[in-house]
C-alpha positions in Angstrom: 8.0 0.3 17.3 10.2 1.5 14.7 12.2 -1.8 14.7 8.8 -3.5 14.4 8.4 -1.5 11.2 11.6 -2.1 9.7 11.3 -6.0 10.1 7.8 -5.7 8.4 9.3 -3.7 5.6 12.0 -6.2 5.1 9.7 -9.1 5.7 6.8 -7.5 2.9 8.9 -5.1 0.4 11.2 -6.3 -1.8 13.4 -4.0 -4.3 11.1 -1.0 -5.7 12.1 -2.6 -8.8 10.5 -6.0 -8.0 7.9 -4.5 -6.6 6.4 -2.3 -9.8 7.3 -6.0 -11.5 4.9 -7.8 -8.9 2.0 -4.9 -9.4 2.3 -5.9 -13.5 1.4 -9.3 -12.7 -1.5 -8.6 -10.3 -2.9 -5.9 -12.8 -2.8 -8.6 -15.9 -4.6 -11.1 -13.1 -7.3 -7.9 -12.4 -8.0 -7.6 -15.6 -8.6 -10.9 -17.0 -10.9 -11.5 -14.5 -12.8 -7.8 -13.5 -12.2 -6.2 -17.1 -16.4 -6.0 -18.3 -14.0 -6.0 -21.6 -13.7 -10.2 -21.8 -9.9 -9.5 -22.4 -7.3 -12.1 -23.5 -3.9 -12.5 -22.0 -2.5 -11.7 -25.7 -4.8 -8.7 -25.6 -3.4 -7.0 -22.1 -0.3 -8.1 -23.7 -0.5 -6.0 -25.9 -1.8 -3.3 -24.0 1.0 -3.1 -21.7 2.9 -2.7 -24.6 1.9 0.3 -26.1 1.8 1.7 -22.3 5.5 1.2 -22.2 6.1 2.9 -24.7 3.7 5.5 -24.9 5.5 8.8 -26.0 4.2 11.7 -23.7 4.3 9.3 -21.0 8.6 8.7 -21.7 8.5 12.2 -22.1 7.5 12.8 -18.7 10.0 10.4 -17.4 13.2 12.6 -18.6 11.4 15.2 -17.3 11.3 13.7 -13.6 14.8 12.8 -14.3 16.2 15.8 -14.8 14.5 17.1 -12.5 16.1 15.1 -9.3 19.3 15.4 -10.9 19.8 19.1 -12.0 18.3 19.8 -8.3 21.1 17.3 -7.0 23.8 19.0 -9.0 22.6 22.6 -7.5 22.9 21.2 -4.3 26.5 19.9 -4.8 27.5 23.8 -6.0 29.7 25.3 -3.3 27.7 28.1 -3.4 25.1 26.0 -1.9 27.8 24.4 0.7 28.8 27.8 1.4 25.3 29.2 2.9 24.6 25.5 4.6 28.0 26.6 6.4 26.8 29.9 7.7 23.6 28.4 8.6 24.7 25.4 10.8 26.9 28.3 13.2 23.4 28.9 15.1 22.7 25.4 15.5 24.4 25.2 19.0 22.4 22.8 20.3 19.8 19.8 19.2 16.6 21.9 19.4 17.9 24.9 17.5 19.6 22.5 14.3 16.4 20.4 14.4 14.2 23.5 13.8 16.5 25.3 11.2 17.3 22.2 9.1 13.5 21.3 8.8 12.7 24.8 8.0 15.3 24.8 5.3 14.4 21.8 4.1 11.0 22.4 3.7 11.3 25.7 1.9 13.9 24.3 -0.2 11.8 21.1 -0.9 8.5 23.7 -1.9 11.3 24.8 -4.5 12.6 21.8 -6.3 12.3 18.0 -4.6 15.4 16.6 -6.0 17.6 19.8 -4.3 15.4 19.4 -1.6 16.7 16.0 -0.9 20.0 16.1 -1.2 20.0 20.1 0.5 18.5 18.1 4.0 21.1 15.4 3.5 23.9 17.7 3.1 22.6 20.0 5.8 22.1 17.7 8.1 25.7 16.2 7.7 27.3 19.4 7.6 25.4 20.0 11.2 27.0 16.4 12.7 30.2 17.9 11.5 30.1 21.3 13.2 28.9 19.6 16.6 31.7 16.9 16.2 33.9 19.5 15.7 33.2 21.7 18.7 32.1 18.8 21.2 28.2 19.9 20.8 26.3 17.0 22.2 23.5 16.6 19.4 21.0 13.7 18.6 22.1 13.3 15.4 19.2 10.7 14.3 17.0 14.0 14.9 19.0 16.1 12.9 18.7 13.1 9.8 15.3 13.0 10.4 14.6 16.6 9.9 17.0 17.1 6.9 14.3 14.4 5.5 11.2 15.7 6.1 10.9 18.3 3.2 10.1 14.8 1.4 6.6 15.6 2.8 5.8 18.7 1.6 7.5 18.6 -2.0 4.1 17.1 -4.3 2.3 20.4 -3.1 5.6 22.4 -4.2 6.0 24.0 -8.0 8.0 21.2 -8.9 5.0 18.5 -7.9 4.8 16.0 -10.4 0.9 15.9 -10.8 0.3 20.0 -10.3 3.1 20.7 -12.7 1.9 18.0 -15.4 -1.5 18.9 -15.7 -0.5 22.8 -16.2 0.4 21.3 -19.5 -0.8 20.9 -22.6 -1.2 17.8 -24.0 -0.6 16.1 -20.7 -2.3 12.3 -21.0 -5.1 13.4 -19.0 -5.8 16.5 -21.1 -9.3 14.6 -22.7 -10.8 14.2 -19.9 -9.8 17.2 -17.6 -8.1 19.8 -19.6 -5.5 21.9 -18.6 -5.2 22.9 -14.8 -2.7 26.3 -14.3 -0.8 26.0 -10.7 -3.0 28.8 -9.6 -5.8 26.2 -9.1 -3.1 23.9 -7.4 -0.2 24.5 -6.2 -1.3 28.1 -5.4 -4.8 27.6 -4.4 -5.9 28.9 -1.3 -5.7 25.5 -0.1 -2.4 24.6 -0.3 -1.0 28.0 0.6 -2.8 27.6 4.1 -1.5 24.1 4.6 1.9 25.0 3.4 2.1 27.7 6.1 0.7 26.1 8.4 3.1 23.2 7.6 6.4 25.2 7.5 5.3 26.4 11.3 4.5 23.4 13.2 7.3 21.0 11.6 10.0 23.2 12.5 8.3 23.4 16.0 7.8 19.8 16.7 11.2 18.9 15.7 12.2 21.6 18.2 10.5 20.3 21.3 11.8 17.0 20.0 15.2 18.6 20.2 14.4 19.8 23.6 13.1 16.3 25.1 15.4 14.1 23.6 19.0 12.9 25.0 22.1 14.6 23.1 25.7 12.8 23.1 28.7 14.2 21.8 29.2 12.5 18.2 32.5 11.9 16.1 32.0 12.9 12.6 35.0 13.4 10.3 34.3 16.0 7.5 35.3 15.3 4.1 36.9 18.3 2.2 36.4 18.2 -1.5 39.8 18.2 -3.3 40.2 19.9 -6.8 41.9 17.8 -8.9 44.8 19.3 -10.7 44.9 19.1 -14.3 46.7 19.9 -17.1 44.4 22.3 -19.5 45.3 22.3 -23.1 43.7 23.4 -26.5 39.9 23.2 -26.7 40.0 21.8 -23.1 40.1 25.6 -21.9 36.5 25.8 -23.0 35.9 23.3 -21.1 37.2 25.1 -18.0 36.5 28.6 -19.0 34.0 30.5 -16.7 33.1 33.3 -19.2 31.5 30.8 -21.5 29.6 29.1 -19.2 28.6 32.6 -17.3 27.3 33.5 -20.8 25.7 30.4 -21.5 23.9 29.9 -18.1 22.9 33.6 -17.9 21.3 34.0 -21.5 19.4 30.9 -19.7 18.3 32.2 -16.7 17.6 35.6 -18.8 15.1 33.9 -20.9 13.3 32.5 -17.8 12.8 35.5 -16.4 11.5 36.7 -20.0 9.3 33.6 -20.1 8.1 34.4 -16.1 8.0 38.2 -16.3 7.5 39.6 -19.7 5.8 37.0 -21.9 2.7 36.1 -20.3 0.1 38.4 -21.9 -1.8 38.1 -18.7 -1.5 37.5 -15.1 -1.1 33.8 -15.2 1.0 30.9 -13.5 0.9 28.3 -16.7 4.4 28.9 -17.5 5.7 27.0 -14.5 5.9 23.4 -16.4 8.4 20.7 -16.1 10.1 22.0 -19.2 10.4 25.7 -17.3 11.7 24.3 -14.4 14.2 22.2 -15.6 15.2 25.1 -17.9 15.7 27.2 -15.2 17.5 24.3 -13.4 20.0 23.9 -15.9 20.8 27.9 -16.4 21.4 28.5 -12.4 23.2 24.8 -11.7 25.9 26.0 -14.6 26.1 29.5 -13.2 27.0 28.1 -9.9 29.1 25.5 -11.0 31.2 28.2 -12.9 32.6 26.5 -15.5 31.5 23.0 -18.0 34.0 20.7 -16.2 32.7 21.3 -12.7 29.2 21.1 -13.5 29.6 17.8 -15.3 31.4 16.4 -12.5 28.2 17.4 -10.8 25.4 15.7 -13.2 27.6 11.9 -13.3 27.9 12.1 -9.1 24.0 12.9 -9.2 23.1 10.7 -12.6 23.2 7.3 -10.4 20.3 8.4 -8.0 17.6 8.9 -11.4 18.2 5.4 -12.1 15.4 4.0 -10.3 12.8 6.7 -12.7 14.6 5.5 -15.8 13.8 1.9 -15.0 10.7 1.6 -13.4 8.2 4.3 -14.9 7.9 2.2 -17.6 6.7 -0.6 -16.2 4.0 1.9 -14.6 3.3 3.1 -17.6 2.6 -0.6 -18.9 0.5 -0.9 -16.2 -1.8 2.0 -16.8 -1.8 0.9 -20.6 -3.5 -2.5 -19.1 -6.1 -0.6 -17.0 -7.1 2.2 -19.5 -7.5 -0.2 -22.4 -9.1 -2.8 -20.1 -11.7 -0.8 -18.6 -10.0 -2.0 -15.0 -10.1 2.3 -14.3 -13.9 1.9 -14.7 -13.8 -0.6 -12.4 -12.0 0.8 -9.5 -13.3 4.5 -9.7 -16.9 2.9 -10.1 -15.7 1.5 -6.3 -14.3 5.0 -5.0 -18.2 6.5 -5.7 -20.5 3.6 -4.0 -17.9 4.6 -1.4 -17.8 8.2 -1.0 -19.5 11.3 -1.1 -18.1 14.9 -2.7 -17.5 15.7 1.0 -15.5 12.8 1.8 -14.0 11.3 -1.8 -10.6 13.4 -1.1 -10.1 11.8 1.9 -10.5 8.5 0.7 -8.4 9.8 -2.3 -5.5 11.0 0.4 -5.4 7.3 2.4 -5.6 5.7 -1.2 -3.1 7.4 -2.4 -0.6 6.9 0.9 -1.3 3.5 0.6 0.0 3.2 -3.0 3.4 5.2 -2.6 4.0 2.2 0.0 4.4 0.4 -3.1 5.0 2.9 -5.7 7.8 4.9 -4.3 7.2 8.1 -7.1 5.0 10.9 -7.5 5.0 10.4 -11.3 4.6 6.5 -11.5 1.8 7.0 -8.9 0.4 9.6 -11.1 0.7 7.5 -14.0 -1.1 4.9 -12.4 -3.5 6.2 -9.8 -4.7 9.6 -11.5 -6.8 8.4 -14.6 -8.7 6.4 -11.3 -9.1 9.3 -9.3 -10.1 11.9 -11.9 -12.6 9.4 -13.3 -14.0 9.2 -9.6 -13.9 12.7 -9.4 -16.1 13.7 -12.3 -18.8 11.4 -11.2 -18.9 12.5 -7.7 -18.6 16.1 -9.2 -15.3 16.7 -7.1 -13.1 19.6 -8.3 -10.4 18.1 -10.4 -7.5 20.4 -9.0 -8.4 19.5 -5.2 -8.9 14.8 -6.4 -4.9 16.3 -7.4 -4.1 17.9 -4.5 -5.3 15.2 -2.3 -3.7 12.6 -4.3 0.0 14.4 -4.0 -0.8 15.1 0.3 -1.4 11.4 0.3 1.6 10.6 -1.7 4.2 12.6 -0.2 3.0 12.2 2.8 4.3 8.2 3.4 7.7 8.9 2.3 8.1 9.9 6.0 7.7 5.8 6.0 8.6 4.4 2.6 12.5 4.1 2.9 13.0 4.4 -0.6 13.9 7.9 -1.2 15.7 8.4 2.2 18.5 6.4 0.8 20.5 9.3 -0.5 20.1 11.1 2.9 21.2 7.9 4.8 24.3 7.7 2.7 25.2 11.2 3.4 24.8 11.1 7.0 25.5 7.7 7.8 22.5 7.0 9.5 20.4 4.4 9.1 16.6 3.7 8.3 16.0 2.3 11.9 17.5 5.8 13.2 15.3 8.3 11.8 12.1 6.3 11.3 10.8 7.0 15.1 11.3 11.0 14.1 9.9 10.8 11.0 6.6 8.9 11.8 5.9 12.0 14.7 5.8 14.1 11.3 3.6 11.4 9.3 1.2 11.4 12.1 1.2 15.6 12.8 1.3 16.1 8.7 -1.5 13.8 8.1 -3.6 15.4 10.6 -2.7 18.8 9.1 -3.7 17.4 5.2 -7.2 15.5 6.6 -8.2 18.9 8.3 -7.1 21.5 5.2 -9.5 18.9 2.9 -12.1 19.2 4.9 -12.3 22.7 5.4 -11.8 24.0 1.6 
């Protein structure tokens, strides 16, 4: 089955780069014809234009950016190694490591997607290692499969692109559905109950997984991270000194904690923003790091895995400059209500919206493209804007466990490859989905 799926994949998706190019050209094509505006192809022309370059959408951009790489470079801290170490002693056999790296991972991945991703990967290597090392038989597939999965939980996390973006202000959506605090999303009732319920039946699937599948003993060579030795002189001890950057990254963290703690004149999560985060992000990644040098050695190994945001968010963007302008949003929310219902709509929101990241491998391009639909469809079906969001990010994250996209920092880690951990990871798409479908219908 899963080499079925990997020939389709090959046979239907091209690069995610030609892919956002391909969806351009169908949107102009939608809109010429479906736009009740009469448009011209000079006018969606220029539409697309000034959605390239919108401002608060670029701005949103760098802030996915930094996001996936200050998480990376907290990941690559040895701090981080240190604890993945300690953790991968009580994974003696397959069951046990497939449990505890999906556990991790998750919980991780509820904390920050881009150390989320490259924690599993990392984990995940580091426990092919110890069972090379000490002739553990292990299925190692498994193991890759599980240190991807908190790539289905990490929209409904504090670092979700949607949640966090419409907590705020002057978010692109803020005319038409204000300003949304995490407590609504991220920390609804909702999501709390599907998180927990999550983080307990993963772990446990992966387990009996562990427990039914064939182990093999697996030759993994670990490879030891030497420290260059250089020749510090003048200013360059600056560079290397660990006082400054202790003082730099703790006055940091310091003011996070004020910002969390102290400032808020009332109980209220509307701090946590993509700014916060990647605040906070930078203070702790510089603090573990210890010093400038290492932790810019950190940001240009994780710098190469943000290129796919820097390139192809703008060419969303364009896209939803052609739909808002064109009146095609009309058009396709119009659709979602002869459809649906107030009891169904985030269902059909959820399946929309796992259908998309197929194509639009990112929770901020799909955002960008899919939510002015969704929130439109939302306020004429008299939906609650937070939970059209929280079904949009279930549906999104949800099809990473198929979209190959994102998994290619973890196969490069592990040395696996797509075909390996695709049969493991659709077992979690199909329990996961189940687990999303059934939490929207009962809040």
């Amino acid at each position: 089955m899963s080499a079925r799926l990997i020939r389709v994949f090959k046979a239907l998706l091209p690069a995610p780069f030609t892919i956002a190019v391909v969806l351009t050209l169908v949107t102009f094509v939608l809109a010429y014809f479906l736009s009740p505006n009469l448009e011209t192809p000079l006018s969606l022309l220029n539409y697309w234009e000034k959605g390239l370059w919108n401002s608060p959408l670029l701005v949103f951009a760098v802030q996915m950016m930094l996001m996936l790489v200050l998480g990376h470079v907290l990941a690559l801290t040895k701090t981080v190694s240190h604890w993945i170490d300690k953790v991968t002693l009580f994974c003696s056999n397959t069951a046990q490591a497939a449990a505890w790296v999906t556990l991790l991972t998750l919980l991780v991945s509820f904390f920050n997607w881009g150390l989320g991703l490259v924690f599993g990967a990392i984990f995940a290597r580091k426990v092919g290692e110890h069972a090379s090392k000490n002739n553990i038989p292990m299925n190692y597939p498994l193991i890759g499969a599980a240190g991807y999965s908190g790539l289905m939980v990490w929209h409904g996390g504090i670092s979700g692109s949607a949640p966090i973006k419409i907590a705020e202000k002057g978010h692109f959506l803020e005319e038409k559905m204000g300003v949304i605090s995490q407590s609504e999303t991220i920390f609804s009732t909702m999501n709390i109950s599907i998180s927990l319920v999550l983080l307990i039946v993963l772990p446990s699937l992966m387990y009996m997984l562990g427990k039914k599948s064939e182990s093999k003993i697996i030759k993994l060579k670990s490879a030891p991270i030497e420290e260059e030795k250089e020749e510090i002189q003048g200013a360059e001890r600056l560079d290397h000194s660990n006082i400054l950057a202790y003082v730099f990254g703790g006055m940091i963290i310091l003011y996070c904690l004020y910002k969390a703690l102290i400032f808020p004149q009332q109980l209220s999560l509307s701090f946590i923003t993509p700014n916060f985060i990647n605040l906070f992000l930078l203070g702790l990644g510089i603090l573990l790091h210890k010093n400038f040098n290492h932790f810019l050695k950190g940001v240009n190994q994780a710098i190469g895995g943000a290129s796919g945001i820097l390139i192809q968010f703008p060419l969303y963007f364009g896209i939803m400059g052609i739909m808002n302008s064109s009146g095609l949003v009309g058009v396709f929310s119009d659709f979602f209500v002869s459809i649906s219902n107030p009891t169904t709509f985030p269902i059909f929101a959820f399946i929309s919206s796992g259908i998309v990241n197929v194509f639009v491998p990112s929770g901020g391009g799909q955002w960008g493209v899919q939510g002015p639909i969704i929130i439109e469809a939302a306020s004429q079906l008299n939906v609650p804007y937070w939970k059209a969001v929280m079904a949009l990010a279930y549906g999104d994250q949800l099809t990473n466990m198929l979209q190959p996209f994102w998994a290619l920092p973890l196969l490069g880690i592990t040395g696996l490859k797509a075909k390996d951990i695709l049969p493991y990871s659709l077992l979690l798409l199909l329990l996961g989905g189940s687990i999303f479908v059934i939490g929207l219908l009962l809040f």
